[in-house]
RODO-325629 format. One record per residue: residue in three letters; x, y, z of N, C-alpha, C in turn; chain; residue number from 1. Coordinates in nm, 3 decimals, decimal comma. Example, Ala and Ser with C-alpha at 12.3 -4.5 7.8 and 13.67 -1.06 7.14 Angstrom:
! residues 2
+-----+---------+---------+---------+---------+----------+---------+---------+---------+---------+-------+-----+
| res |  n_east | n_north |    n_up | ca_east | ca_north |   ca_up |  c_east | c_north |    c_up | chain |   n |
+-----+---------+---------+---------+---------+----------+---------+---------+---------+---------+-------+-----+
| ALA |   1,319 |  -0,569 |   0,780 |   1,230 |   -0,450 |   0,780 |   1,320 |  -0,330 |   0,780 |     A |   1 |
| SER |   1,285 |  -0,225 |   0,708 |   1,367 |   -0,106 |   0,714 |   1,290 |   0,003 |   0,787 |     A |   2 |
+-----+---------+---------+---------+---------+----------+---------+---------+---------+---------+-------+-----+
//
This chain:
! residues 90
+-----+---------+---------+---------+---------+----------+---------+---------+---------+---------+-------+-----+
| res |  n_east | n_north |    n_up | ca_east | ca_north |   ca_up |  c_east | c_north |    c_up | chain |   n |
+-----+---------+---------+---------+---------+----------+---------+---------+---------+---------+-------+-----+
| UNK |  16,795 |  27,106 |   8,509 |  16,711 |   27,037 |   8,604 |  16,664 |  27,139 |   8,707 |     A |   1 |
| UNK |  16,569 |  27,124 |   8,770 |  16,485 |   27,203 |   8,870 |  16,632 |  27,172 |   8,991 |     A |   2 |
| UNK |  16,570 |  27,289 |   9,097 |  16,679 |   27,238 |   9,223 |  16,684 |  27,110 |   9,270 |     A |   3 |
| UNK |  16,852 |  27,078 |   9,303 |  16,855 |   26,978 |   9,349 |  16,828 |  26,992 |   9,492 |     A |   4 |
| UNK |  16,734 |  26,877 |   9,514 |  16,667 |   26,884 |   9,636 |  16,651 |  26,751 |   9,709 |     A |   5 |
| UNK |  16,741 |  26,685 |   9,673 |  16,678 |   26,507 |   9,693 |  16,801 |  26,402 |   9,665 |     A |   6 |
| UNK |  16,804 |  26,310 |   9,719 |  16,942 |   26,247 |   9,685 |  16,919 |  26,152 |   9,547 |     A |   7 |
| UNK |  16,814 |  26,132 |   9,505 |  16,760 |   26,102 |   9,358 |  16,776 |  26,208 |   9,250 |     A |   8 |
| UNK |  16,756 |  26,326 |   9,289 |  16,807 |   26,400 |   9,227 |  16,928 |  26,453 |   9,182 |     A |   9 |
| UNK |  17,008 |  26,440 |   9,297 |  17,140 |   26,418 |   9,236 |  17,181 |  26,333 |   9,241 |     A |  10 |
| UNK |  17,152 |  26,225 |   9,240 |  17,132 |   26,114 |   9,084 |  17,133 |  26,118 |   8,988 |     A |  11 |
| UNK |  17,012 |  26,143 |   8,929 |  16,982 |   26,226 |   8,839 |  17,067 |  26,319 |   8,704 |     A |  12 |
| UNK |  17,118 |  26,373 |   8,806 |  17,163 |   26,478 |   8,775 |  17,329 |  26,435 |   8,662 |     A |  13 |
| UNK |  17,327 |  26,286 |   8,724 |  17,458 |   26,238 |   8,671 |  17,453 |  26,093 |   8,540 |     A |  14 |
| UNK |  17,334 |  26,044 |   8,608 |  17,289 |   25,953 |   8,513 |  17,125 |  25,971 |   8,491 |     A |  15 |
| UNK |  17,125 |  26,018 |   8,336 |  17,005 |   26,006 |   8,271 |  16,905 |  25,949 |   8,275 |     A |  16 |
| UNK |  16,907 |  25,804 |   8,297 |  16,806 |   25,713 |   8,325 |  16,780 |  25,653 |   8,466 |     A |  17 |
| UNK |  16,780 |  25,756 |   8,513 |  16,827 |   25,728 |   8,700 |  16,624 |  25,679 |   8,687 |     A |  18 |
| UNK |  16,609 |  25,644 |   8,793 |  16,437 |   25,572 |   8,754 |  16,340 |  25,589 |   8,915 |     A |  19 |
| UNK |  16,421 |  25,645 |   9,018 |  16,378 |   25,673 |   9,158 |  16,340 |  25,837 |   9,148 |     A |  20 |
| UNK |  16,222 |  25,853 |   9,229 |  16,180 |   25,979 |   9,296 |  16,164 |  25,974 |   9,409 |     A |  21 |
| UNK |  16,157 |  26,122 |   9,482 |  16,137 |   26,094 |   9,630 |  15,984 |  26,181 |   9,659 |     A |  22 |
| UNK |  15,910 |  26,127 |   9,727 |  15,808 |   26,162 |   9,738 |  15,838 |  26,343 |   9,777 |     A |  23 |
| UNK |  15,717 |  26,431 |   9,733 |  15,729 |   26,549 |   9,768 |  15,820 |  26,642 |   9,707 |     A |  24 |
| UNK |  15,928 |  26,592 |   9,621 |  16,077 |   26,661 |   9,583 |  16,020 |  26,753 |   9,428 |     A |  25 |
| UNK |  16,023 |  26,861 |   9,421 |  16,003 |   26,912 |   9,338 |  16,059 |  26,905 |   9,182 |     A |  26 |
| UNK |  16,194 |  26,896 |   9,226 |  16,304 |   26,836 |   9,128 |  16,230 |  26,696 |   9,056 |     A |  27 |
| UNK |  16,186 |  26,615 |   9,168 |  16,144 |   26,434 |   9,112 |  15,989 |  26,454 |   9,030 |     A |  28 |
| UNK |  15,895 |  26,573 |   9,069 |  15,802 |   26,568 |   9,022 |  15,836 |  26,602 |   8,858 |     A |  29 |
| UNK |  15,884 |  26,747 |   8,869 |  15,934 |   26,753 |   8,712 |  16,006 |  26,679 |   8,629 |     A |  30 |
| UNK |  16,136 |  26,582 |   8,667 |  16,151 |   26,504 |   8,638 |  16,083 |  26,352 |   8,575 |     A |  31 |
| UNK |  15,985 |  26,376 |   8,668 |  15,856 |   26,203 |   8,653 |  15,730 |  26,309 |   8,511 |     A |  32 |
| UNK |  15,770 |  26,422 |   8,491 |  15,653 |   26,466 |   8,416 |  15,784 |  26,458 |   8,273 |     A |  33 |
| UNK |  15,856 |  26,535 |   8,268 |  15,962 |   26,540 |   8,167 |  15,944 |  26,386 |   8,091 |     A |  34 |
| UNK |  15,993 |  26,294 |   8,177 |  15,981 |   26,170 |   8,139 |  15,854 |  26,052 |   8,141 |     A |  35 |
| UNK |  15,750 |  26,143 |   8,121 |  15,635 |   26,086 |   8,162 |  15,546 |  26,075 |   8,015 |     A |  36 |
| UNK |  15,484 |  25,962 |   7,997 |  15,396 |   25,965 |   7,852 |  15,265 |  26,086 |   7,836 |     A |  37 |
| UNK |  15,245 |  26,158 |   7,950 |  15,159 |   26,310 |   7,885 |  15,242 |  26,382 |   7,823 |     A |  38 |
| UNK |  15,366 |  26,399 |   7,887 |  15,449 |   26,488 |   7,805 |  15,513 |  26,441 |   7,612 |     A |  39 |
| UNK |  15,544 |  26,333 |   7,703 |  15,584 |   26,272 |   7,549 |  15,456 |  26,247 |   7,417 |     A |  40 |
| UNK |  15,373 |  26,269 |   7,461 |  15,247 |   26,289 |   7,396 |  15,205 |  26,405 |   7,349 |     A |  41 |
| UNK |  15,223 |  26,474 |   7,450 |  15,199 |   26,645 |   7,387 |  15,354 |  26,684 |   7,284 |     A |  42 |
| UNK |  15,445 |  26,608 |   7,322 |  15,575 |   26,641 |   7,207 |  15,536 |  26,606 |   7,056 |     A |  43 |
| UNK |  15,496 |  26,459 |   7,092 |  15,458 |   26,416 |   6,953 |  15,332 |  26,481 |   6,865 |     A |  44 |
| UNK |  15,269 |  26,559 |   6,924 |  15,127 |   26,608 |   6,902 |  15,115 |  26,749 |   6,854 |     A |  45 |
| UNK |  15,234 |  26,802 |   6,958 |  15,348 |   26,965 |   6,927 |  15,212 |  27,056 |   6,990 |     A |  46 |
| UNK |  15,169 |  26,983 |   7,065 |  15,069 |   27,106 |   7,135 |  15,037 |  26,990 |   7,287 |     A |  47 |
| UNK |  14,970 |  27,096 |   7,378 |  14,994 |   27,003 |   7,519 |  14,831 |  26,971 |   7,540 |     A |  48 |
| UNK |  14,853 |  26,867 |   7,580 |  14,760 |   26,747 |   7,538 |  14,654 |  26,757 |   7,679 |     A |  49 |
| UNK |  14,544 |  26,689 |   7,687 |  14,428 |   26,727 |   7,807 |  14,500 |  26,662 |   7,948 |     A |  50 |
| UNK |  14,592 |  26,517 |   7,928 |  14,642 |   26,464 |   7,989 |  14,792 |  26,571 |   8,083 |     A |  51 |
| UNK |  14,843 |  26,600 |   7,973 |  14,971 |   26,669 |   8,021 |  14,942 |  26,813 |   8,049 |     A |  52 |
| UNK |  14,816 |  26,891 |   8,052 |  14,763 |   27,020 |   8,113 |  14,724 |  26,966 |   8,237 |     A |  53 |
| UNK |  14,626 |  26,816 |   8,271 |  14,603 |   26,771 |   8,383 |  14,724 |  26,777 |   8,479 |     A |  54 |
| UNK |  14,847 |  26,711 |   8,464 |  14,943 |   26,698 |   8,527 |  15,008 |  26,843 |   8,558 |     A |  55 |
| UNK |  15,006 |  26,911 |   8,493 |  15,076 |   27,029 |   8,493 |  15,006 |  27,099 |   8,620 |     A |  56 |
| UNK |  14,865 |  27,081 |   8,563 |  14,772 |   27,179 |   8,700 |  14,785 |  27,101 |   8,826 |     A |  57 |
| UNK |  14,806 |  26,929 |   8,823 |  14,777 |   26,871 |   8,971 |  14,927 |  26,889 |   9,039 |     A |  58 |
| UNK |  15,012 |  26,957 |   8,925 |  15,166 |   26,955 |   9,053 |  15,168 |  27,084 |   9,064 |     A |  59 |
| UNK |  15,152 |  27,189 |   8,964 |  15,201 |   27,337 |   8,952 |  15,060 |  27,432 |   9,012 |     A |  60 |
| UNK |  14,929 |  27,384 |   9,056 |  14,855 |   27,493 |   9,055 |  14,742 |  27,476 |   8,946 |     A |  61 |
| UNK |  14,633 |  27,545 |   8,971 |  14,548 |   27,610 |   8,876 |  14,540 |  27,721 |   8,793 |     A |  62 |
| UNK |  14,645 |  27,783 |   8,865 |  14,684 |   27,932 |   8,776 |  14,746 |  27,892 |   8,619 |     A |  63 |
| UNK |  14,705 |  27,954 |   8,527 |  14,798 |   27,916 |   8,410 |  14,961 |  27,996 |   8,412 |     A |  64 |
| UNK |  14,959 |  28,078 |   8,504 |  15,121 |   28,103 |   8,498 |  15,212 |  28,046 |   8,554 |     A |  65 |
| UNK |  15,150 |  27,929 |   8,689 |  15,244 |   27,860 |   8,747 |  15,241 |  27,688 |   8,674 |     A |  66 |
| UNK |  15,130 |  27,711 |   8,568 |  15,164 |   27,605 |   8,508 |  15,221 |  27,635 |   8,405 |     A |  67 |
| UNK |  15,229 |  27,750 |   8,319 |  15,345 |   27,774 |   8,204 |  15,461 |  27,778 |   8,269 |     A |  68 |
| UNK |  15,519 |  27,857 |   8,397 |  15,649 |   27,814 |   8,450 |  15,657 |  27,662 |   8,502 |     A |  69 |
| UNK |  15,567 |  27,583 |   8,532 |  15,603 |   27,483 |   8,550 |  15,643 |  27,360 |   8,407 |     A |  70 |
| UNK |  15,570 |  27,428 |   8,297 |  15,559 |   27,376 |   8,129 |  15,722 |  27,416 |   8,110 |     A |  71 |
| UNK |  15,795 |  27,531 |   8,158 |  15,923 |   27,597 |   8,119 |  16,035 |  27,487 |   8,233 |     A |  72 |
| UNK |  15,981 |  27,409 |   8,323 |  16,077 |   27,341 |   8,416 |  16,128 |  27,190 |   8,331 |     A |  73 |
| UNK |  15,956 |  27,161 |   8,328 |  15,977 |   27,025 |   8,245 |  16,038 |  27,024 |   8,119 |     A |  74 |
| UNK |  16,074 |  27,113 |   8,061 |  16,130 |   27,122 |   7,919 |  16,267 |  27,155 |   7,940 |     A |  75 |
| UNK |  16,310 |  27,204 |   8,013 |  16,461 |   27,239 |   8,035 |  16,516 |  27,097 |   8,082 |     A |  76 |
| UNK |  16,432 |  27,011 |   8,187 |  16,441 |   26,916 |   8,256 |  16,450 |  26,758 |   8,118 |     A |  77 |
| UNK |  16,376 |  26,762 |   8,036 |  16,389 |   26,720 |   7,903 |  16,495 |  26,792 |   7,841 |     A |  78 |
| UNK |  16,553 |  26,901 |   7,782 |  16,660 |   26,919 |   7,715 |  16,807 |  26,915 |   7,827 |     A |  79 |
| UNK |  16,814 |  26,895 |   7,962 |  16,901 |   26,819 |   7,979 |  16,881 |  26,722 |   7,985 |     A |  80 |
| UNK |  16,808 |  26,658 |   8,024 |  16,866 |   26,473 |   7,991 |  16,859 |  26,408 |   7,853 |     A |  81 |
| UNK |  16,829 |  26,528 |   7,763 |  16,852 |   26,494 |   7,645 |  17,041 |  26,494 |   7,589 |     A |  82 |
| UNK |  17,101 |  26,628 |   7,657 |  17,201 |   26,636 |   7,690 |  17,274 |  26,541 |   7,733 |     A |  83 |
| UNK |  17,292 |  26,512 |   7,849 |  17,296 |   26,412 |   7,911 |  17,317 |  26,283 |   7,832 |     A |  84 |
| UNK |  17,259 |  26,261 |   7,793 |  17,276 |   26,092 |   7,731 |  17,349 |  26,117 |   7,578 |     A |  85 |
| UNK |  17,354 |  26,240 |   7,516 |  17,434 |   26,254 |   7,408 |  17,532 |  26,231 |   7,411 |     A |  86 |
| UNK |  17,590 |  26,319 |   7,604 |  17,719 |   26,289 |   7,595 |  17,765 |  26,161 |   7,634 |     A |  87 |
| UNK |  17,657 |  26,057 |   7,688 |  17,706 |   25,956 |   7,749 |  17,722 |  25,881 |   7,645 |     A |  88 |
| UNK |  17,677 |  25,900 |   7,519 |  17,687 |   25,792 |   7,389 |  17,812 |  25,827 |   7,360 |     A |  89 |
| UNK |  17,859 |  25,942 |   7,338 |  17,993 |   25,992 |   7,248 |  18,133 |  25,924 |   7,385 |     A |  90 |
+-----+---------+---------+---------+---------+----------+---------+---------+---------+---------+-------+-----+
//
């Protein structure tokens, strides 16, 4: 997960399907994109979609490098709470 920065975030951080952001929190934005249907669209599609480049540029910038590091937040941010709920099943 991005820094914890927010008391939703560490939330978060403990339960997977935590469903609050806090306005402004960097952590909650990547989080709301991770779990957001552009992303899950560009997963299913396996390339990033006009929708989920939109989002990327309106939180991370216009630069394409602060939106590929921001493309590298949301995906870590997805493979833990993918984590996350594996272990909460077992």
């Amino acid at each position: 997960m991005a820094q914890v920065t927010c008391p939703d975030c560490t939330a978060a951080a403990k339960k997977p399907y935590w469903g609050a952001y806090s306005a402004f929190c960097r952590g909650c934005e990547v989080r709301a994109l991770a779990s957001g249907q552009d992303f899950w669209r560009s997963v299913a599609a396996r390339e990033k979609t006009p929708g989920y480049l939109a989002a990327l540029a309106t939180i991370f910038g216009p630069e394409e490098k602060a939106q590929a590091a921001g493309h590298e937040l949301v995906k870590a941010e997805y493979q833990r709470r993918k984590r996350l709920i594996r272990e909460k099943q077992t």
